[in-house]
Jmol script that loads the backbone (N, CA, C; Angstrom):
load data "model"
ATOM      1  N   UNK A   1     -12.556 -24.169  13.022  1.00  0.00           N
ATOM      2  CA  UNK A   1     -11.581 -23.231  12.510  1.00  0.00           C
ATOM      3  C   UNK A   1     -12.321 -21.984  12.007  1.00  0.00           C
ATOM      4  N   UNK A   2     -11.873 -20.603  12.573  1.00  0.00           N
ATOM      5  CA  UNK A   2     -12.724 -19.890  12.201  1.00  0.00           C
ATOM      6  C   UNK A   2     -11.873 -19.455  10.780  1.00  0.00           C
ATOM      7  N   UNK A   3     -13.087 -19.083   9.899  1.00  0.00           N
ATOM      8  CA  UNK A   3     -12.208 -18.466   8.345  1.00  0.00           C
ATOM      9  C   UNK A   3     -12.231 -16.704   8.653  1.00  0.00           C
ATOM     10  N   UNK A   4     -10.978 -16.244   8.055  1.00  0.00           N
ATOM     11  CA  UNK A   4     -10.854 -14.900   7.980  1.00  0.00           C
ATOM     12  C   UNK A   4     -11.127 -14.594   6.662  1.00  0.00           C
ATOM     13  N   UNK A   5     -11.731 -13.443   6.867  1.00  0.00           N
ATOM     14  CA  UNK A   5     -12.784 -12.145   5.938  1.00  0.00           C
ATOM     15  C   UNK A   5     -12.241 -11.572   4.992  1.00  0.00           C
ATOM     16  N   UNK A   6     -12.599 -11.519   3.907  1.00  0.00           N
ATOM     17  CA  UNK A   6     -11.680 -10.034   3.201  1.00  0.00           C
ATOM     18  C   UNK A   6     -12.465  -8.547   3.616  1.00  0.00           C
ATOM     19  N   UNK A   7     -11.214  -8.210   3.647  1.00  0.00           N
ATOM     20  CA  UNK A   7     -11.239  -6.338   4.206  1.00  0.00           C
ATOM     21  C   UNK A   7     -10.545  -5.617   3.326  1.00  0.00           C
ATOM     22  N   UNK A   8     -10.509  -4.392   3.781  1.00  0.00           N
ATOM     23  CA  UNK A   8     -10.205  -3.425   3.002  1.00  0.00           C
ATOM     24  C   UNK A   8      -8.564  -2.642   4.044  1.00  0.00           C
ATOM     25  N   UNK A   9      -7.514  -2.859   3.046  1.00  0.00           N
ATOM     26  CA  UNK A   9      -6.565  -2.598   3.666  1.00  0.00           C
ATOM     27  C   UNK A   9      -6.392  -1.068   3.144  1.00  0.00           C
ATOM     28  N   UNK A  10      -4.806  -0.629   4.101  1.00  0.00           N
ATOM     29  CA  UNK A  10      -4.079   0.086   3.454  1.00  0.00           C
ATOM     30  C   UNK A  10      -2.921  -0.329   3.401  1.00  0.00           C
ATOM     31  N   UNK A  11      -2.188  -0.371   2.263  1.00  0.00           N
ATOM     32  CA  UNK A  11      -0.318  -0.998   1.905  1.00  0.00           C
ATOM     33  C   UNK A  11       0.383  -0.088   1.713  1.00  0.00           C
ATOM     34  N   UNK A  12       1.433   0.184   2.028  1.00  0.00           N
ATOM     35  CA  UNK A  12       2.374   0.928   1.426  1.00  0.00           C
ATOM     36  C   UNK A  12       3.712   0.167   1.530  1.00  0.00           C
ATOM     37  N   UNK A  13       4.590   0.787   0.516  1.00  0.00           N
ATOM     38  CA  UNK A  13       5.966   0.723   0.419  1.00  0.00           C
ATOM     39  C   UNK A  13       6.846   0.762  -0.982  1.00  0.00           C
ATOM     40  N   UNK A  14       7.364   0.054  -1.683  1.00  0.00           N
ATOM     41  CA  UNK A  14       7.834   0.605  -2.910  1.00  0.00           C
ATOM     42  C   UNK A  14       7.039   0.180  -3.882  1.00  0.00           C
ATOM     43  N   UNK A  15       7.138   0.596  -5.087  1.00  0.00           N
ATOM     44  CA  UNK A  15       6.269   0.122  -6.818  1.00  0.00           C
ATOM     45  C   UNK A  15       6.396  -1.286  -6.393  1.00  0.00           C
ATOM     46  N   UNK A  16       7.512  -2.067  -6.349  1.00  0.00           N
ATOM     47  CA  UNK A  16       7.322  -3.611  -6.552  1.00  0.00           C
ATOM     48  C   UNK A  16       6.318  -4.263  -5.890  1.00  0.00           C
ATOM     49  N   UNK A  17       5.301  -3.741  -5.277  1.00  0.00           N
ATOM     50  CA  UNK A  17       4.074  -4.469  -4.015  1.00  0.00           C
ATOM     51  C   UNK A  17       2.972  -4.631  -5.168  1.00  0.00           C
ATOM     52  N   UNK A  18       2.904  -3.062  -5.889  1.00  0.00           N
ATOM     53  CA  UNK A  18       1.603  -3.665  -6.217  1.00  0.00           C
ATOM     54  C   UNK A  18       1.489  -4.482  -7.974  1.00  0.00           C
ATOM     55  N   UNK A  19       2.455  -5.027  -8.217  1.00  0.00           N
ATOM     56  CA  UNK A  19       2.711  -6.369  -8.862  1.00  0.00           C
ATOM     57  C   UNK A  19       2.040  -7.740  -8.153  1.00  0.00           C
ATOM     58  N   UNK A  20       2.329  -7.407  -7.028  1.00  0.00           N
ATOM     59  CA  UNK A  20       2.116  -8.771  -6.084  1.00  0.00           C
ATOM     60  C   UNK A  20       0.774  -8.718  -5.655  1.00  0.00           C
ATOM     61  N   UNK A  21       0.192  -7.874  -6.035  1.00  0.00           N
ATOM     62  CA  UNK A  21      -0.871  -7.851  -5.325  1.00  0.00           C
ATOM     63  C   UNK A  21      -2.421  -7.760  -6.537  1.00  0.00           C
ATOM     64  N   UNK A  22      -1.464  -8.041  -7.857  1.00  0.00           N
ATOM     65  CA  UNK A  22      -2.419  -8.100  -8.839  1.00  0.00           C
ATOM     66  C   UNK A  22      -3.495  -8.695  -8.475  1.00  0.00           C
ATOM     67  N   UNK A  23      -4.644  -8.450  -8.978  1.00  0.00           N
ATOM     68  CA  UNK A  23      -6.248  -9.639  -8.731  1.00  0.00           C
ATOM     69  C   UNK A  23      -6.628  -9.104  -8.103  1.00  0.00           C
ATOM     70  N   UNK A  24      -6.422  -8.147  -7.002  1.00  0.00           N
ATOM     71  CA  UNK A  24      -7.183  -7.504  -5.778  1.00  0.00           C
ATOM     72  C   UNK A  24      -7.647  -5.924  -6.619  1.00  0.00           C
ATOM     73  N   UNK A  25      -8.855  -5.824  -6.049  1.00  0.00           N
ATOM     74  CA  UNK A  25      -9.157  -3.815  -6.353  1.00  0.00           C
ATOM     75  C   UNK A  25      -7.823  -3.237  -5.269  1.00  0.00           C
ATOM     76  N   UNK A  26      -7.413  -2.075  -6.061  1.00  0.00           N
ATOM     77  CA  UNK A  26      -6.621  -1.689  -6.704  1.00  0.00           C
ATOM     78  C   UNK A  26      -6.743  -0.027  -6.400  1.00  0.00           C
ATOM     79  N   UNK A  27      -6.623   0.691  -5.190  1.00  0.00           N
ATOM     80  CA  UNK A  27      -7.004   2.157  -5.580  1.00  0.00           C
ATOM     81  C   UNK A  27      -5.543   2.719  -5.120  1.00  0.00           C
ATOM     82  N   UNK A  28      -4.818   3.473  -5.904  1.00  0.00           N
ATOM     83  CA  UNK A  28      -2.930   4.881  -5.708  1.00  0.00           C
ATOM     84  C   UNK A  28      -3.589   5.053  -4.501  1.00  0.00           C
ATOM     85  N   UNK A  29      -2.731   5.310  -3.470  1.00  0.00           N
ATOM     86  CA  UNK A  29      -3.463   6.592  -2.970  1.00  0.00           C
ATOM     87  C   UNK A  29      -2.182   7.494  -2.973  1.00  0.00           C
ATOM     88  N   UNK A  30      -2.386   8.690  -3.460  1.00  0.00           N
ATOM     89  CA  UNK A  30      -1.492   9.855  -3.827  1.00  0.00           C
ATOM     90  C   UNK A  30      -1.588  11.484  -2.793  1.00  0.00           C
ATOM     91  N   UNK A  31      -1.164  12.077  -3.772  1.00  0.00           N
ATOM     92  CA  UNK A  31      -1.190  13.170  -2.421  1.00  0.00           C
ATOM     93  C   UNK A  31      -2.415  14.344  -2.545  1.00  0.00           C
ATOM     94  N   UNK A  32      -3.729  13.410  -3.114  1.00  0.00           N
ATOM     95  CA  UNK A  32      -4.689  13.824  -2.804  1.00  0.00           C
ATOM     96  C   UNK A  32      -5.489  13.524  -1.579  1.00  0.00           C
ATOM     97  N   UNK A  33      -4.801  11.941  -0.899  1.00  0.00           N
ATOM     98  CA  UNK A  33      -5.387  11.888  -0.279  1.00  0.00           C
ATOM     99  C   UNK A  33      -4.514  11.889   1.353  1.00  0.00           C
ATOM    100  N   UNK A  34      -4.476  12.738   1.518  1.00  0.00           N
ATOM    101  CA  UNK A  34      -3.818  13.704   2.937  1.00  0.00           C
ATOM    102  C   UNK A  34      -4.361  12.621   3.772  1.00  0.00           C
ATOM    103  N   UNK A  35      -5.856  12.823   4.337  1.00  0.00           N
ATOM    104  CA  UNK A  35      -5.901  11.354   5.538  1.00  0.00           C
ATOM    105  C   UNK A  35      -5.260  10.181   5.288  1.00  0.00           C
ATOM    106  N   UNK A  36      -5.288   9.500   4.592  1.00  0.00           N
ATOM    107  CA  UNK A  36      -4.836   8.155   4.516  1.00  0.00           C
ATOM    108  C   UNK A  36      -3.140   8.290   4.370  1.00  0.00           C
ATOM    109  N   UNK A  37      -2.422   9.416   3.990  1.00  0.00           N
ATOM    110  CA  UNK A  37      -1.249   9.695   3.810  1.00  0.00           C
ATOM    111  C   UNK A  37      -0.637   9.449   5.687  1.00  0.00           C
ATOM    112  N   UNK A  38      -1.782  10.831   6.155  1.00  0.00           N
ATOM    113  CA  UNK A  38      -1.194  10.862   7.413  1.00  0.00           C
ATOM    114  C   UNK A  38      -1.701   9.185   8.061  1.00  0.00           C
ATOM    115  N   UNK A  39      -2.293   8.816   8.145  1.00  0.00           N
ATOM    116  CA  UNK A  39      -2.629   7.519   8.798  1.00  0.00           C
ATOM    117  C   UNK A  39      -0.699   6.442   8.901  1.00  0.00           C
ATOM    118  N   UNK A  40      -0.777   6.196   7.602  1.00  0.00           N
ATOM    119  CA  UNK A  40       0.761   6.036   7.135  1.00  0.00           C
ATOM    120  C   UNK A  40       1.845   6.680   7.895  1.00  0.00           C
ATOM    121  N   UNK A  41       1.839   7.619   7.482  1.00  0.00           N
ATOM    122  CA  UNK A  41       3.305   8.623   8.423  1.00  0.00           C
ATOM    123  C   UNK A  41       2.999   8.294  10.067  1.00  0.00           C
ATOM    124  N   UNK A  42       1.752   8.487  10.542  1.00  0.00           N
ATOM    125  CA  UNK A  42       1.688   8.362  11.886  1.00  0.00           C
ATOM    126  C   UNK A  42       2.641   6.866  12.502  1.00  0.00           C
ATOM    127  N   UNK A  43       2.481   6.013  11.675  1.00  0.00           N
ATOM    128  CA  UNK A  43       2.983   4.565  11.959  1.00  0.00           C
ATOM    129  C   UNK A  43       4.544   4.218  11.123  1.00  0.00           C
ATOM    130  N   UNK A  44       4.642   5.264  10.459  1.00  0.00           N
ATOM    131  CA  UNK A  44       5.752   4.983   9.628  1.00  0.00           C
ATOM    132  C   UNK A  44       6.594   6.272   9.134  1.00  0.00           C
ATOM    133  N   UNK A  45       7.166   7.139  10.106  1.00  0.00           N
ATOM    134  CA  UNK A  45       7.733   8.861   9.833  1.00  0.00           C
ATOM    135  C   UNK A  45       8.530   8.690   8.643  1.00  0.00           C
ATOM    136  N   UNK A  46       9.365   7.781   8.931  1.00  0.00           N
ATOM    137  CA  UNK A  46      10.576   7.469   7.515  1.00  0.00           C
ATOM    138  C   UNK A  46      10.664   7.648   6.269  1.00  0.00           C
ATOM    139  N   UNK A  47       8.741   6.785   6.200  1.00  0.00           N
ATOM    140  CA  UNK A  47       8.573   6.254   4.636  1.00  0.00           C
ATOM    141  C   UNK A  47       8.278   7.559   3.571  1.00  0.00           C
ATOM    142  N   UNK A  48       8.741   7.907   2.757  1.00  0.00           N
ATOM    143  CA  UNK A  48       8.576   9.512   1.881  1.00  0.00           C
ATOM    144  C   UNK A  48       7.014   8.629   1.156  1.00  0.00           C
ATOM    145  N   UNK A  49       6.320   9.612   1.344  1.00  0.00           N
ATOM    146  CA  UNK A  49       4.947   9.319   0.372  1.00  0.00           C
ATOM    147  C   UNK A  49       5.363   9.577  -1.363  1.00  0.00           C
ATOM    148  N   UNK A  50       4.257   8.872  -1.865  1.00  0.00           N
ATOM    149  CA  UNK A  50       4.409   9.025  -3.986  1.00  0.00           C
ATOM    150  C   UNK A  50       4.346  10.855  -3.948  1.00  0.00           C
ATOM    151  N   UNK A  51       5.046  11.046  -4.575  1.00  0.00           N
ATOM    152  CA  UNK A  51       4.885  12.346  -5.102  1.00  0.00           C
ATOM    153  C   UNK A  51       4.645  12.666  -6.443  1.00  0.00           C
ATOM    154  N   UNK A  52       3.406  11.624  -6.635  1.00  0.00           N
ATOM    155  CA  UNK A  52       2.709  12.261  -8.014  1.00  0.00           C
ATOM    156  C   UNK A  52       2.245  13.379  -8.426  1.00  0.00           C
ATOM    157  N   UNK A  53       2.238  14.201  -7.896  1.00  0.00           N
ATOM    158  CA  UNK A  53       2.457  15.771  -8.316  1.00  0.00           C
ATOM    159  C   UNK A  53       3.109  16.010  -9.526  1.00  0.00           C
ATOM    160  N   UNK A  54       4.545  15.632  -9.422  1.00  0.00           N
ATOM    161  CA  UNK A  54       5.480  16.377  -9.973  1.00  0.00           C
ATOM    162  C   UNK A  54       5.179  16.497 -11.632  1.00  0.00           C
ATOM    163  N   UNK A  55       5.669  17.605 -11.777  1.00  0.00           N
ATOM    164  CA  UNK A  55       5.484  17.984 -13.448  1.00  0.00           C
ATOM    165  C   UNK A  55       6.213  17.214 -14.516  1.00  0.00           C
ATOM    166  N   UNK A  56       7.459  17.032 -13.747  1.00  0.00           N
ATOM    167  CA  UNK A  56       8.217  16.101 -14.221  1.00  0.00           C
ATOM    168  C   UNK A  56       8.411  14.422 -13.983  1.00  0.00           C
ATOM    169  N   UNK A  57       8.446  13.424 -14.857  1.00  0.00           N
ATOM    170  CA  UNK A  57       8.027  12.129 -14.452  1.00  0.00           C
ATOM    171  C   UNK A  57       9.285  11.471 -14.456  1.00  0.00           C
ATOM    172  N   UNK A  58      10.324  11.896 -14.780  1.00  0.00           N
ATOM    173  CA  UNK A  58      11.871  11.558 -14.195  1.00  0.00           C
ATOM    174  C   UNK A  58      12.063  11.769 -12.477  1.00  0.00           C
ATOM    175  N   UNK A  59      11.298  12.534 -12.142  1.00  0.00           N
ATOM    176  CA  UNK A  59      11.544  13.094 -10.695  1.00  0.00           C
ATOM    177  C   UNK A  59      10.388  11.745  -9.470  1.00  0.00           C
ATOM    178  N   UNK A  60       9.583  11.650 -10.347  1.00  0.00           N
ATOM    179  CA  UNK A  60       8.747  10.728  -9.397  1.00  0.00           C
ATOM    180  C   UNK A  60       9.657   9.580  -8.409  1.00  0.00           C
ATOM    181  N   UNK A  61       9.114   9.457  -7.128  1.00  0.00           N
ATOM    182  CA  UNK A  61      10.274   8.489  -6.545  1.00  0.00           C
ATOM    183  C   UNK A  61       9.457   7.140  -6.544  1.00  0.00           C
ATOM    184  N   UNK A  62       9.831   6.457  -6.358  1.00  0.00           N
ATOM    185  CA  UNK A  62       9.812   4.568  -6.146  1.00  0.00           C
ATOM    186  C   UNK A  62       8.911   4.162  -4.864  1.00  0.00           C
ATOM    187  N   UNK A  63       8.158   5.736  -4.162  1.00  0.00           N
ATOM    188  CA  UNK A  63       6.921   5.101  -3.106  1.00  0.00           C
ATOM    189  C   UNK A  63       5.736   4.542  -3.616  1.00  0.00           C
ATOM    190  N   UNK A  64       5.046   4.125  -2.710  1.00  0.00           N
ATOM    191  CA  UNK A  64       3.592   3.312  -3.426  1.00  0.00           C
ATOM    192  C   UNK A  64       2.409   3.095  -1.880  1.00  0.00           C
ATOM    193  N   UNK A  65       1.770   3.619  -2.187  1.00  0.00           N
ATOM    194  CA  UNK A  65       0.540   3.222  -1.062  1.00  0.00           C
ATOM    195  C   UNK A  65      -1.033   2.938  -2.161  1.00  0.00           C
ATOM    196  N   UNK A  66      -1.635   2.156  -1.514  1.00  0.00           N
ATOM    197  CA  UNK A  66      -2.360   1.518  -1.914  1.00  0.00           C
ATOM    198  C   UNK A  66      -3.969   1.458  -0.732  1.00  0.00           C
ATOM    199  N   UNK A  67      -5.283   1.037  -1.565  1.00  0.00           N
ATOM    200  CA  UNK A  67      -6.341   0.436  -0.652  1.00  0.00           C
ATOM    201  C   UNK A  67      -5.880  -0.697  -1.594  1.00  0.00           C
ATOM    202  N   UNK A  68      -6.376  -1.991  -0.879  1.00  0.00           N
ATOM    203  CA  UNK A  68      -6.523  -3.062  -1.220  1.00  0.00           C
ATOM    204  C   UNK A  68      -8.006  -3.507  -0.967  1.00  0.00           C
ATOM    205  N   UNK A  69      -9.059  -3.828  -1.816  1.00  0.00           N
ATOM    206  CA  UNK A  69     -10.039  -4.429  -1.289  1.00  0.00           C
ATOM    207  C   UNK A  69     -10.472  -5.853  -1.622  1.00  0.00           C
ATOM    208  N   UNK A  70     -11.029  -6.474  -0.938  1.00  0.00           N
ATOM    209  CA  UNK A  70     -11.434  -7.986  -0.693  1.00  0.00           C
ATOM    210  C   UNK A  70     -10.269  -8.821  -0.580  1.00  0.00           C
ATOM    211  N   UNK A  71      -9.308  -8.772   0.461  1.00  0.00           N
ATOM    212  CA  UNK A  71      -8.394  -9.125   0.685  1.00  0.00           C
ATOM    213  C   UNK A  71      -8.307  -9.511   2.269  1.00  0.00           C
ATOM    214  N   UNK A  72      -7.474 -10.740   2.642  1.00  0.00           N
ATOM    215  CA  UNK A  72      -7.312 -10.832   3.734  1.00  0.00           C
ATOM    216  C   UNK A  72      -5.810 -10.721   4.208  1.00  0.00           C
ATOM    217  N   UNK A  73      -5.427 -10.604   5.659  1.00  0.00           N
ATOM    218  CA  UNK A  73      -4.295 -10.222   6.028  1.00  0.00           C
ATOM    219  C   UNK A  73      -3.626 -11.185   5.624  1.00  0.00           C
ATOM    220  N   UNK A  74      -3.674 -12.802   5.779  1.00  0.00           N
ATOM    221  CA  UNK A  74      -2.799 -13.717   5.560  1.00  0.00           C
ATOM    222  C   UNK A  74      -2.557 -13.469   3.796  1.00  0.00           C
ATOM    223  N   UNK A  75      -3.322 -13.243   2.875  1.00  0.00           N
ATOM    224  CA  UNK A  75      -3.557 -13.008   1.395  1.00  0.00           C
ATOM    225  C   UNK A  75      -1.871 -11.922   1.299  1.00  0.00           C
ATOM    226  N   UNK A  76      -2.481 -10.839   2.116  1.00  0.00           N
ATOM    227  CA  UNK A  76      -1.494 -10.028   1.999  1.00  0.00           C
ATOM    228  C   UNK A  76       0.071 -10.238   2.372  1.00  0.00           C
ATOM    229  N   UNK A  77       0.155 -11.113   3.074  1.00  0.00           N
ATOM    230  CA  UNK A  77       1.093 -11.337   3.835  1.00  0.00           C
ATOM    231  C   UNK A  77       1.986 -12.542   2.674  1.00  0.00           C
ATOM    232  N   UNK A  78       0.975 -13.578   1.917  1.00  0.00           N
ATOM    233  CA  UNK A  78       1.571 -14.281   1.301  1.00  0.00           C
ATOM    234  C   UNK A  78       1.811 -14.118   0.010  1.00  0.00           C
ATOM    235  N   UNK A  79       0.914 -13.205  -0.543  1.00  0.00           N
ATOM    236  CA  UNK A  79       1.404 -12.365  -1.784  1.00  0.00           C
ATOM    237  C   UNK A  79       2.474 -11.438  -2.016  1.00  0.00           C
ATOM    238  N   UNK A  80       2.897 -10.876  -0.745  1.00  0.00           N
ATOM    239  CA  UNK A  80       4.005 -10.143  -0.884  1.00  0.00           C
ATOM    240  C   UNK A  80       5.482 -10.676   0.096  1.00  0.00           C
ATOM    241  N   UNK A  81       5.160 -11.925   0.117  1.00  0.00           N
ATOM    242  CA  UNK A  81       6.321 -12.649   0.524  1.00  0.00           C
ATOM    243  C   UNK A  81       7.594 -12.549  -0.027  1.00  0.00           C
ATOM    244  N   UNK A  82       7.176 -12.635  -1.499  1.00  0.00           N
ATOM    245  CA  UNK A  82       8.769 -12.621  -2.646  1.00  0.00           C
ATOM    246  C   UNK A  82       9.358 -10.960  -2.490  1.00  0.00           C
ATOM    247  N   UNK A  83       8.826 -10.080  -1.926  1.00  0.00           N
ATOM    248  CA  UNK A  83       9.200  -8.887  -2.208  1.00  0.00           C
ATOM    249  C   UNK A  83       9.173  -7.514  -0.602  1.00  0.00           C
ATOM    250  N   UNK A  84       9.255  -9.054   0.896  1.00  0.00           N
ATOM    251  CA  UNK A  84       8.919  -8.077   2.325  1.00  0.00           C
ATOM    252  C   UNK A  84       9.612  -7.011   2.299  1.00  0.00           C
ATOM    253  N   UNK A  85      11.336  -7.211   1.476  1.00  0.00           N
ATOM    254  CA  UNK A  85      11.709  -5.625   1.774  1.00  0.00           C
ATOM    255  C   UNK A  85      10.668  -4.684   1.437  1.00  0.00           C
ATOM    256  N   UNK A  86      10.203  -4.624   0.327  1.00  0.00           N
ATOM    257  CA  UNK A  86       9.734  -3.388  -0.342  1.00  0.00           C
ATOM    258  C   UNK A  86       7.942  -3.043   0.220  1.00  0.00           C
ATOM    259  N   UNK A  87       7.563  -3.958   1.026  1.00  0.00           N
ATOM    260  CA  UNK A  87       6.571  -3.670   1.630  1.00  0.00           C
ATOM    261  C   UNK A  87       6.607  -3.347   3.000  1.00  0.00           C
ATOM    262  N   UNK A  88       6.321  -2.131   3.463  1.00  0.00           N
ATOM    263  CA  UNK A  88       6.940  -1.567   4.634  1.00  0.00           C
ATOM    264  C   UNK A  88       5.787  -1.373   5.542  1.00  0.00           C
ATOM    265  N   UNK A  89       4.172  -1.215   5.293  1.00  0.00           N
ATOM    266  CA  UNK A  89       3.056  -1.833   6.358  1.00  0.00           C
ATOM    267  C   UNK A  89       1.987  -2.059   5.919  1.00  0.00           C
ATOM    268  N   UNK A  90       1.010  -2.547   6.764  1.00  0.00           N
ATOM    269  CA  UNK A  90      -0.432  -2.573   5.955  1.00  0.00           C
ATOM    270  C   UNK A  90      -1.071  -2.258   7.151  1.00  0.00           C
ATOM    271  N   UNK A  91      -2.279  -1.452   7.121  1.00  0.00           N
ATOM    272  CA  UNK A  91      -3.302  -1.393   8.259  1.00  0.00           C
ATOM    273  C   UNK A  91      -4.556  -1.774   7.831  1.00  0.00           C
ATOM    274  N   UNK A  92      -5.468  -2.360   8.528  1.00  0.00           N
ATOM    275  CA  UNK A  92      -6.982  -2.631   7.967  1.00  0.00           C
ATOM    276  C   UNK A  92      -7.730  -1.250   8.272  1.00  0.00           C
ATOM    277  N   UNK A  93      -8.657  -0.716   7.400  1.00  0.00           N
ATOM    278  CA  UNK A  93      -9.050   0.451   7.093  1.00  0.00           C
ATOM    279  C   UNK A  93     -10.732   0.172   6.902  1.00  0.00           C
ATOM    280  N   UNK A  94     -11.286  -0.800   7.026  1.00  0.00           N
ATOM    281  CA  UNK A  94     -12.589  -1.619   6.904  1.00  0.00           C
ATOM    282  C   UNK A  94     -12.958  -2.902   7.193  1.00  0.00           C
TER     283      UNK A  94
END
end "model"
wireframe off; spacefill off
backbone 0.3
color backbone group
C-alpha cells in the first residue's frame, strides 16, 4: 500500500473551512497575493475572492482561500466533510 505525502495545498471557499482545517499551517491568502488569486479564478470564475482590503469590516464578504501545509488530499477531503458546501476547491501547489 503506497502511503500518501503531506503537501502543500491551495483551499478556497467560505470562512467555515478554515475551522476544519485547524492543526494544519495556516497561511489567508488575500488580495496581496494576485498569483495564487488568479490560479483560483482560472478553475473557479464564480468564486468572489476575500476582499480584505476594505476600510470597512462590516463590508468584508464570507470568502476564504488558504495554503495549507503538511497536509494530505484525503486529510483534506475528510476534514472538511462536515462543511463540502462551503469548500469549493483545493489544488496541490507543492
Amino acid at each position: 500500500m503506497e502511503r500518501e505525502t503531506h503537501q502543500t495545498w491551495l483551499v478556497w471557499g467560505d470562512t467555515e473551512i478554515e475551522a476544519f482545517l485547524d492543526g494544519y499551517w495556516l497561511t489567508p491568502v488575500g488580495v496581496d497575493d494576485p498569483d495564487l488569486l488568479s490560479m483560483i479564478r482560472d478553475r473557479d470564475p464564480e468564486w468572489e475572492p476575500p476582499n480584505d482590503d476594505v476600510e470597512n469590516l462590516d463590508d468584508l464578504n464570507n470568502s476564504c482561500a488558504l495554503v495549507v501545509s503538511t497536509i494530505t488530499e484525503k486529510e483534506i477531503v475528510e476534514r472538511t466533510a462536515e462543511v463540502r458546501k462551503s469548500l469549493r476547491g483545493y489544488i496541490r501547489i507543492k
